[in-house]
C-alpha positions as CSV (number, residue, x, y, z in Angstrom):
1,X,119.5,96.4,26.5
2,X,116.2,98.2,26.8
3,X,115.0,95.7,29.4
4,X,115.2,96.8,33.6
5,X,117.2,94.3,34.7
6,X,115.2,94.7,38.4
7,X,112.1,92.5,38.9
8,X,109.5,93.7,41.2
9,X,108.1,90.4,44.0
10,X,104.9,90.1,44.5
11,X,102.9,92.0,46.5
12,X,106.0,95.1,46.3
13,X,104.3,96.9,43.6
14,X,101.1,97.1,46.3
15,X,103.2,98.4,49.5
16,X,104.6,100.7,47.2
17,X,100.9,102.4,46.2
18,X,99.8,102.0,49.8
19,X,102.9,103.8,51.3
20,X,104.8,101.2,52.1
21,X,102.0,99.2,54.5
22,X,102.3,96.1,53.4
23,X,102.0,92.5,55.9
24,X,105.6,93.0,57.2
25,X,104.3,96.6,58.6
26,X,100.7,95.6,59.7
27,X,102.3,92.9,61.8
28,X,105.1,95.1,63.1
29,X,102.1,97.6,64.3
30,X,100.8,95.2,65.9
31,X,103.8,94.1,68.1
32,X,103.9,97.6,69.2
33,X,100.4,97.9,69.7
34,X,100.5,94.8,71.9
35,X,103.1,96.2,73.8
36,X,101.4,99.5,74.6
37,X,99.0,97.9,76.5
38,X,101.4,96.1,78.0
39,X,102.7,99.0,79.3
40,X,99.4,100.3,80.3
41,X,99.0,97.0,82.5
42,X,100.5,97.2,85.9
43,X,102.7,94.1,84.8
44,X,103.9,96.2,82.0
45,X,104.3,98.9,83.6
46,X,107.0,97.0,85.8
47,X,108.9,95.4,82.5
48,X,108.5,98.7,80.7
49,X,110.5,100.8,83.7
50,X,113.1,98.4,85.1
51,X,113.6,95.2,85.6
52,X,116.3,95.4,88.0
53,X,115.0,95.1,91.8
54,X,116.2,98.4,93.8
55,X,119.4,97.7,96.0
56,X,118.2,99.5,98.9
57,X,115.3,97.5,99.2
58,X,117.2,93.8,99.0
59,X,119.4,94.7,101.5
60,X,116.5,95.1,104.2
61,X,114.7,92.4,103.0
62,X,113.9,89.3,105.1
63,X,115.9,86.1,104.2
64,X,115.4,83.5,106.8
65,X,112.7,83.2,109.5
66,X,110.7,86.0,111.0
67,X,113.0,88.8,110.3
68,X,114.9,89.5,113.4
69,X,118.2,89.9,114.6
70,X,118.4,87.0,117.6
71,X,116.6,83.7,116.6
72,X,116.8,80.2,117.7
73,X,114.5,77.3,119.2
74,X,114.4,78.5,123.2
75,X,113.0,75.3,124.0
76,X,115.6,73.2,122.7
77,X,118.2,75.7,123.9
78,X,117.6,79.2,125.7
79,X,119.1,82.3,124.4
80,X,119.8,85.5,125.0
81,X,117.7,88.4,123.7
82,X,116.9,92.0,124.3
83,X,115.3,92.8,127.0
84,X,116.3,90.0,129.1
85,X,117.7,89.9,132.8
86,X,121.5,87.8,132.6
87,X,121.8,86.4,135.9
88,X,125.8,85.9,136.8
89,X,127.2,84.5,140.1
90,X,130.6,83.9,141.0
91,X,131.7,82.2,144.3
92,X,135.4,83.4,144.4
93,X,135.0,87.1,143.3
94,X,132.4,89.8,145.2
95,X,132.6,91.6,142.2
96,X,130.7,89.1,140.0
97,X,128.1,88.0,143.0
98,X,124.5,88.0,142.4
99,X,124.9,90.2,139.3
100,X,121.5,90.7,137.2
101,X,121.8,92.7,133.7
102,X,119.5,93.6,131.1
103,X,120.4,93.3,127.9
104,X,120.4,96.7,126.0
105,X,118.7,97.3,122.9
106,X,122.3,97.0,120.9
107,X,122.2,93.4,122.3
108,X,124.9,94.4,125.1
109,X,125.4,94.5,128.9
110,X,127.7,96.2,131.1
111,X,130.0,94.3,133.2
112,X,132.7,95.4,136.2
113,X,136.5,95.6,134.3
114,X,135.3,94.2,130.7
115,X,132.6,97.3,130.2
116,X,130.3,96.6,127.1
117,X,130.0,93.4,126.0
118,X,127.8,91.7,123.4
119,X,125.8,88.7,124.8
120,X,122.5,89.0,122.5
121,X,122.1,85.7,120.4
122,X,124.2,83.5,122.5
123,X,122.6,80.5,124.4
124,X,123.2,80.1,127.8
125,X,126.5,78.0,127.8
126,X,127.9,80.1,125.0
127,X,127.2,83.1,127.3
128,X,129.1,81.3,130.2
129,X,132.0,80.2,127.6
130,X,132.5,83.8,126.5
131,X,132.5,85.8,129.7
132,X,134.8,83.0,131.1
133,X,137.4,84.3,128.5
134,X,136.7,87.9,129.1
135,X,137.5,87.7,132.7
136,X,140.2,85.1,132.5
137,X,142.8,88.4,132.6
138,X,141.9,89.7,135.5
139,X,140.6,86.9,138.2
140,X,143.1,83.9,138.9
141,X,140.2,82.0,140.4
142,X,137.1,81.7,138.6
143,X,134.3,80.2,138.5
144,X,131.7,81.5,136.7
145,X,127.5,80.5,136.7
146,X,125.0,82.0,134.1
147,X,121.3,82.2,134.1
148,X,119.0,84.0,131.7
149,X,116.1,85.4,133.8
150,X,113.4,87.2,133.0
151,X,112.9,87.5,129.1
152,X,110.3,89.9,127.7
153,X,111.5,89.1,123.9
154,X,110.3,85.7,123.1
155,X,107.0,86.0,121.9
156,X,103.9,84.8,119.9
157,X,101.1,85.9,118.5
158,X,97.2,85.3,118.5
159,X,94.5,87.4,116.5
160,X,90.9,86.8,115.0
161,X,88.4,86.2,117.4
162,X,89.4,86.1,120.5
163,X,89.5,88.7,123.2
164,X,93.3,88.4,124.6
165,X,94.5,89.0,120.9
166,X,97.7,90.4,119.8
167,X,101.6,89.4,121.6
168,X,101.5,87.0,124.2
169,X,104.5,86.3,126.3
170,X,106.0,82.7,125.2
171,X,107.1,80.8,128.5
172,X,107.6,77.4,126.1
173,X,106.0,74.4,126.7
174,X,102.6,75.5,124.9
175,X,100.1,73.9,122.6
176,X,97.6,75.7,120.3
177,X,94.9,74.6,122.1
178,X,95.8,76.2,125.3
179,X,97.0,79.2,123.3
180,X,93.4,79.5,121.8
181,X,92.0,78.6,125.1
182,X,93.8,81.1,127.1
183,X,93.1,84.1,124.2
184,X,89.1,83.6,125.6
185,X,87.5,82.6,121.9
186,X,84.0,84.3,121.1
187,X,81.7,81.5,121.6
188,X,79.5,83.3,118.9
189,X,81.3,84.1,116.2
190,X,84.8,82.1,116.5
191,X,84.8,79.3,113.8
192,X,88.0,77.0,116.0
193,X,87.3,74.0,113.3
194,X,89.4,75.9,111.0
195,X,92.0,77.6,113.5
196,X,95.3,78.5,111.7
197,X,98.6,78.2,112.9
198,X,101.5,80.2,110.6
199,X,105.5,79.9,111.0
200,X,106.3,82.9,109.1
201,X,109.4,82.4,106.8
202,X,110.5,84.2,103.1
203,X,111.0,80.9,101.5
204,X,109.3,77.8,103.3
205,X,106.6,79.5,104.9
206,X,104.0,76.7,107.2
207,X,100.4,76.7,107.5
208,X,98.5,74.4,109.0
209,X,95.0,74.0,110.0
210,X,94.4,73.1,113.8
211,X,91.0,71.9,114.0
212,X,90.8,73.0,117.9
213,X,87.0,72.7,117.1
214,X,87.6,69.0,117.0
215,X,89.3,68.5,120.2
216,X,86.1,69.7,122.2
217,X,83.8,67.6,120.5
218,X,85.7,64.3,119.7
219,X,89.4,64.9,121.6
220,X,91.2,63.8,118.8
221,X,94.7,66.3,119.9
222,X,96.2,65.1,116.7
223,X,97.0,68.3,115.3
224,X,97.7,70.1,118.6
225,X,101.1,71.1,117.8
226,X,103.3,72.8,120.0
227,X,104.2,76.5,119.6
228,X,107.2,78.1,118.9
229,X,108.1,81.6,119.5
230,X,107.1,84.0,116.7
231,X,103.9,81.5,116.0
232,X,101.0,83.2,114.5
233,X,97.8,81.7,115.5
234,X,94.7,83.0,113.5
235,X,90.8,82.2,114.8
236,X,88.7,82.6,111.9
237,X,85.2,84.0,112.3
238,X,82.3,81.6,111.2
239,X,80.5,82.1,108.2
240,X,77.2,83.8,109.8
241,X,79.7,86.0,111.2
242,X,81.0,87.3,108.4
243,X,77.9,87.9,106.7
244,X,77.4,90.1,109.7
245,X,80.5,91.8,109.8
246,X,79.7,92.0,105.8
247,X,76.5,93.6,106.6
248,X,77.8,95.8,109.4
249,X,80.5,97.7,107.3
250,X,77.8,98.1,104.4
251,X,75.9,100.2,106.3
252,X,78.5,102.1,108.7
253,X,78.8,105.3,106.1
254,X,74.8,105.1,106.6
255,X,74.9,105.7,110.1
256,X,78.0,107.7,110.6
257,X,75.9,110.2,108.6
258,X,73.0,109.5,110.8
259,X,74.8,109.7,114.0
260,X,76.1,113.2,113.0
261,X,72.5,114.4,111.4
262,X,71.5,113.0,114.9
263,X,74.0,114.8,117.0
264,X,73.6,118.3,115.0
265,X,69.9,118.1,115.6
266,X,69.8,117.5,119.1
267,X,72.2,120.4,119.4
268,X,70.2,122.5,117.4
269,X,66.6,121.2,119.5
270,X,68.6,121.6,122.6
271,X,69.8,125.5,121.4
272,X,66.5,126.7,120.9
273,X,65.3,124.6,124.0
274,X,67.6,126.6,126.2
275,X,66.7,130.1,124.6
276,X,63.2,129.6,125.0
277,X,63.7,129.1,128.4
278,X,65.9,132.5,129.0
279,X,62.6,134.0,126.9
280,X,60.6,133.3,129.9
281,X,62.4,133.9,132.2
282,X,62.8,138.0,131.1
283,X,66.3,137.5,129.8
């Protein structure tokens, strides 16, 4: 009867003199420390704050191809985009005769009788398909012909180091090679063995290396591939001219300072130039 009838385990009568630290608690302080420096980390910083992506950011993000509104393989079949000049003829009716739109930046044009009408993103027979309907109501005869003109909106793009860099009209028809070749490459620092062409897309992105280097020397065109509109094209410079691009923006805070020490003492020199001048002269 005298007897507790509670046992102490092992290593509970030690936790109890330290204040209760015992393994269980050095490990848990350990998990937490672990994660404070988690959270300290960018990464952490991310999975400590939220994990859920913001809204208003997913719905302007880019899910398929380049990222704009009117896409579509112009050499396989033309289509309309802004900017361009819609060509309409029609033999029976003076009011659709020798027509020439442009397509507005909200992908419309404005036609006799049907006003506004969207025509951005359609190919060429679509185009002729739709406007057919529009002006069935009105014309008994009909005969409607469609052209897209001029078009400013289907482009690529060439940069590194080349001096025609940046958008390039795309009139189809256009390998990498003559892409380069047209851009004028720097015969000193352009390295076109490791030329770079890059179809831009969020989930199946290409890269490929175009040795244009190659088809100078040997004229193997294996890898000459045709452009498409939105191509990147990308002319590395050669390793020698990196080092001296390297070199160049090491020492450009160097002589930005010299340039304006240089500049405030010729002002100063010239100053005192002119005033000893005027001194002379009685003034």
């Amino acid at each position: 009867m005298g007897h507790s009838s509670h046992s102490s385990r092992p290593g509970e009568g030690a936790a109890a003199q330290t204040g209760g630290h015992g393994p269980r608690s050095w490990v848990a302080l350990g998990r937490a420390l672990v994660l404070a420096l988690l959270c300290m980390t960018g990464s952490g910083l991310l999975g400590c704050t939220s994990t859920q992506p913001d809204k208003r950011v997913l719905q302007h993000l880019v899910q398929k191809g380049f990222g704009q509104r009117y896409t579509g393989n112009a050499e396989e079949q033309n289509y309309v985009t802004l900017g361009d000049t819609i060509l309409i003829n029609d033999a029976f009716n003076p009011e659709l005769q020798g027509r020439a739109e442009t397509v507005d930046i909200d992908g419309t044009i404005i036609l006799p009788e049907i006003g506004a009408v969207v025509v951005a993103g359609k190919t060429r027979s679509e185009l002729e398909a739709f406007l057919t309907q529009k002006y069935s109501p009105y014309f008994t005869d009909l005969d409607l012909e469609v052209r897209i003109g001029s078009s400013t909106g289907k482009v690529y793009y060439i940069f590194g180091e080349v001096s025609g860099k940046g958008v390039q009209s795309f009139t189809g028809d256009l390998t990498v090679f003559q892409a380069v070749m047209a851009a004028s490459p720097n015969p000193q620092t352009a390295n076109l063995a490791r030329t770079r062409l890059i179809r831009a897309d969020p989930r199946d992105p290409l890269v490929v290396s175009i040795p244009v280097g190659d088809m100078l020397s040997t004229g193997d065109s294996t890898y000459n591939m045709l452009i498409q509109e939105r191509d990147i094209i990308y002319v590395p410079p050669t390793m020698l001219a990196q080092f001296g691009y390297f070199l160049s923006d090491l020492i450009f805070p160097v002589t930005q300072v010299f340039q304006q020490l240089g500049g405030a003492l010729f002002f100063i020199g010239n100053n005192g130039f002119n005033r000893g001048i005027g001194n002379n002269n009685g003034f």
